[in-house]
Biopython code that builds the backbone (N, CA, C, O; Angstrom):
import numpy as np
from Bio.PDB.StructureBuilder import StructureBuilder

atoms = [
    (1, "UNK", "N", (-23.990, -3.577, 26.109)),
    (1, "UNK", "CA", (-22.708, -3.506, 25.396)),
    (1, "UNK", "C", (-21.744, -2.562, 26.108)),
    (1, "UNK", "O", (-22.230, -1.632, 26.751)),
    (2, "UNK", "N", (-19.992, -2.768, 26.032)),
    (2, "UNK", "CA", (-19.369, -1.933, 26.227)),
    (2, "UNK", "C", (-19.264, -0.404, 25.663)),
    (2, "UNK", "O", (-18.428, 0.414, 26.047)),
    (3, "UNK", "N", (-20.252, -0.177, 24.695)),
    (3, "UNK", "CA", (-19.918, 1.000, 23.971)),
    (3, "UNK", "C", (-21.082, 2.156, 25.160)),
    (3, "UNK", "O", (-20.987, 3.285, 25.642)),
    (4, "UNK", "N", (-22.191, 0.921, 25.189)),
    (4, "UNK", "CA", (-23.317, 1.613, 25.779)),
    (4, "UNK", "C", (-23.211, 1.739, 27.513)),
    (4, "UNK", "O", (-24.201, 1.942, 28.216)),
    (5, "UNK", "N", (-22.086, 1.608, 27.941)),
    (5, "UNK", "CA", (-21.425, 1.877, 29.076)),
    (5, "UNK", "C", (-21.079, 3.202, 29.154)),
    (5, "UNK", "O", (-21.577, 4.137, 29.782)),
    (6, "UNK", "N", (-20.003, 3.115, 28.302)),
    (6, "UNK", "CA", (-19.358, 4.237, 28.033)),
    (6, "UNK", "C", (-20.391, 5.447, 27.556)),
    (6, "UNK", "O", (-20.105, 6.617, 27.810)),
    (7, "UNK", "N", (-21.659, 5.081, 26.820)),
    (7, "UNK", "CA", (-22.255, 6.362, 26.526)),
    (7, "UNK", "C", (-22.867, 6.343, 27.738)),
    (7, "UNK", "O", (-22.543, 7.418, 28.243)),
    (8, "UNK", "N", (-23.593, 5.729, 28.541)),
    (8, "UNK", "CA", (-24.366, 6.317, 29.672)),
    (8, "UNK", "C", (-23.351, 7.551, 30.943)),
    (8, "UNK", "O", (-23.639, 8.595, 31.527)),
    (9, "UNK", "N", (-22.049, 6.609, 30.862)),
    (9, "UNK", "CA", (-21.252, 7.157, 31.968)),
    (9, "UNK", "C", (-20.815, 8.680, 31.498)),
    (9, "UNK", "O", (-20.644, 9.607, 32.290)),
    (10, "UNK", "N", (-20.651, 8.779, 29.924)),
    (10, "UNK", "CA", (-20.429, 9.968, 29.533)),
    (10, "UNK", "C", (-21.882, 10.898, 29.992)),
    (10, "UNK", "O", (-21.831, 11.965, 30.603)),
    (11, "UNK", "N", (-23.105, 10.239, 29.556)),
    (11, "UNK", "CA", (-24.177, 11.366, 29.721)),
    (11, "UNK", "C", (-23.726, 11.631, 31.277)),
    (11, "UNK", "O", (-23.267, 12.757, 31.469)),
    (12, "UNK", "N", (-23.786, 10.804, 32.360)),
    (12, "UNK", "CA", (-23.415, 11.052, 34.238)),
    (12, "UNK", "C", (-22.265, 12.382, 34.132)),
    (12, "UNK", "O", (-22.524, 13.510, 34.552)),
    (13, "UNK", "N", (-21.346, 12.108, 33.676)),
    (13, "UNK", "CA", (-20.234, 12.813, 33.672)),
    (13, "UNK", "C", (-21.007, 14.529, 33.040)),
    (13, "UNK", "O", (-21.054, 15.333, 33.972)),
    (14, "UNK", "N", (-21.410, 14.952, 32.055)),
    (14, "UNK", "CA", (-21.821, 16.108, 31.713)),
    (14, "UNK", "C", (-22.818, 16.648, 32.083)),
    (14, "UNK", "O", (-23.290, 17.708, 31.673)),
    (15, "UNK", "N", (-23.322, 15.753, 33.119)),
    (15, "UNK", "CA", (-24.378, 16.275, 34.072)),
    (15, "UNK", "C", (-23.932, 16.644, 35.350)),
    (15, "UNK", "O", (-24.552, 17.460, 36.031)),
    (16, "UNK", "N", (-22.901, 16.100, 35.720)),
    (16, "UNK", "CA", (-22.498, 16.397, 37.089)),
    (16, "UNK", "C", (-21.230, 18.040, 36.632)),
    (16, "UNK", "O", (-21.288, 18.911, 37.500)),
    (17, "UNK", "N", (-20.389, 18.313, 35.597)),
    (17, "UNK", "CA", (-19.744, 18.428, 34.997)),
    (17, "UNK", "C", (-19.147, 18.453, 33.306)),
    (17, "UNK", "O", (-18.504, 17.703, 32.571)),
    (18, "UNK", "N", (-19.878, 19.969, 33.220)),
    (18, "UNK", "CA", (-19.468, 20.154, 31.811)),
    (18, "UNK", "C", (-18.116, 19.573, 31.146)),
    (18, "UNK", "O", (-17.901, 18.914, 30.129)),
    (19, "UNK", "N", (-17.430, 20.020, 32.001)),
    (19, "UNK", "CA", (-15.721, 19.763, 31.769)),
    (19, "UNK", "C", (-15.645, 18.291, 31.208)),
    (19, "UNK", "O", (-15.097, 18.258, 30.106)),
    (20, "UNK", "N", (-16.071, 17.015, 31.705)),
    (20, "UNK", "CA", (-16.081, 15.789, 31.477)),
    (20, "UNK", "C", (-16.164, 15.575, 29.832)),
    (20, "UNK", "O", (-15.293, 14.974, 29.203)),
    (21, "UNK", "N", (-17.323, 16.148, 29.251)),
    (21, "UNK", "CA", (-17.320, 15.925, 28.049)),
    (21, "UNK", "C", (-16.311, 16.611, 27.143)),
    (21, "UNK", "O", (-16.588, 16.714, 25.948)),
    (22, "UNK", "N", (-15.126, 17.105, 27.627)),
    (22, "UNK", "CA", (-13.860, 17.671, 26.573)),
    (22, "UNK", "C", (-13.258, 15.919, 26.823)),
    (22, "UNK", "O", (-13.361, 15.260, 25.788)),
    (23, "UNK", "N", (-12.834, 15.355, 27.695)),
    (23, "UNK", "CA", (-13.004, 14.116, 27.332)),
    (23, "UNK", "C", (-13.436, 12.934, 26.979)),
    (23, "UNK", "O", (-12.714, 11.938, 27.035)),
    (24, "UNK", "N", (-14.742, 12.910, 26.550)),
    (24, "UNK", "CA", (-15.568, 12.255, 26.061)),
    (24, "UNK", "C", (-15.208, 11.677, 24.564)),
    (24, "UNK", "O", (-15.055, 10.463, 24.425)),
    (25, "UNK", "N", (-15.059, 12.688, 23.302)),
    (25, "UNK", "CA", (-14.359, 11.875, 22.518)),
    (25, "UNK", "C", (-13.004, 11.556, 22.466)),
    (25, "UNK", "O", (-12.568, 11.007, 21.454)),
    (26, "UNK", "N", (-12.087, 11.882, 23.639)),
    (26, "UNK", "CA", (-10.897, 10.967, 23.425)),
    (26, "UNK", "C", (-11.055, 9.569, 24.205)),
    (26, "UNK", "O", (-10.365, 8.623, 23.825)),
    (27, "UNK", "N", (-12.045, 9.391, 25.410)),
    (27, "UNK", "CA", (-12.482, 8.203, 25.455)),
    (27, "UNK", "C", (-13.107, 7.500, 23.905)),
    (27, "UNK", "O", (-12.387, 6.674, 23.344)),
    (28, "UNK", "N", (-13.911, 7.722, 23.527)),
    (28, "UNK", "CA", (-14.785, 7.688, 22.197)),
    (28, "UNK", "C", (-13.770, 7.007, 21.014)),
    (28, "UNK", "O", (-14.147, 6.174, 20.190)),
    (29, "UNK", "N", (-12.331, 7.582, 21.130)),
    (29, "UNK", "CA", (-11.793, 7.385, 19.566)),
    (29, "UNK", "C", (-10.689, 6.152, 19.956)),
    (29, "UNK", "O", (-10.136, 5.392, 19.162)),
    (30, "UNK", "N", (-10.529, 6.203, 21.621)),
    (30, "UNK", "CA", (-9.842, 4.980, 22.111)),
    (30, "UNK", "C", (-10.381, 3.688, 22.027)),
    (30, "UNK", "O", (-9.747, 2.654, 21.821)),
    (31, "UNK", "N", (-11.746, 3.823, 22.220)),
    (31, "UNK", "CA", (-12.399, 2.776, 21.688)),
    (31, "UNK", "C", (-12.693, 1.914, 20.502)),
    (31, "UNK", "O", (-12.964, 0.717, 20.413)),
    (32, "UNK", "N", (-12.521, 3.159, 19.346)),
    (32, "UNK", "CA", (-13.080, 2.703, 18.063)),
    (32, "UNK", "C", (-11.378, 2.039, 17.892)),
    (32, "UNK", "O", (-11.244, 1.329, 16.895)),
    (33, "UNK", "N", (-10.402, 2.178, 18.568)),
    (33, "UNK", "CA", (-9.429, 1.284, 17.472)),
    (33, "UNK", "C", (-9.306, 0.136, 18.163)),
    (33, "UNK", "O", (-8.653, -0.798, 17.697)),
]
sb = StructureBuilder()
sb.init_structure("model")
sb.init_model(0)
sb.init_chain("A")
sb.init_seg("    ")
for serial, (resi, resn, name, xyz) in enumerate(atoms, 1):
    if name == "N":
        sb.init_residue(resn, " ", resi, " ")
    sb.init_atom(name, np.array(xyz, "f"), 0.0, 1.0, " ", f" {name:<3s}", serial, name[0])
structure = sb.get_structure()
């Protein structure tokens, strides 16, 4: 699924880079609409 994209690439992102996940739920809430 597209959602489960987005969660894997988020876990990549806060592993390489804490910083990534301050955008994580504004990716997150772009999605839900």
């Amino acid at each position: 699924k597209h959602s489960q994209f987005i969660a894997s690439l988020a876990k990549l992102f806060s592993y390489s880079n804490p910083l990534h996940m301050e955008m994580f739920p504004f990716v997150k809430q772009m999605e839900n609409e």
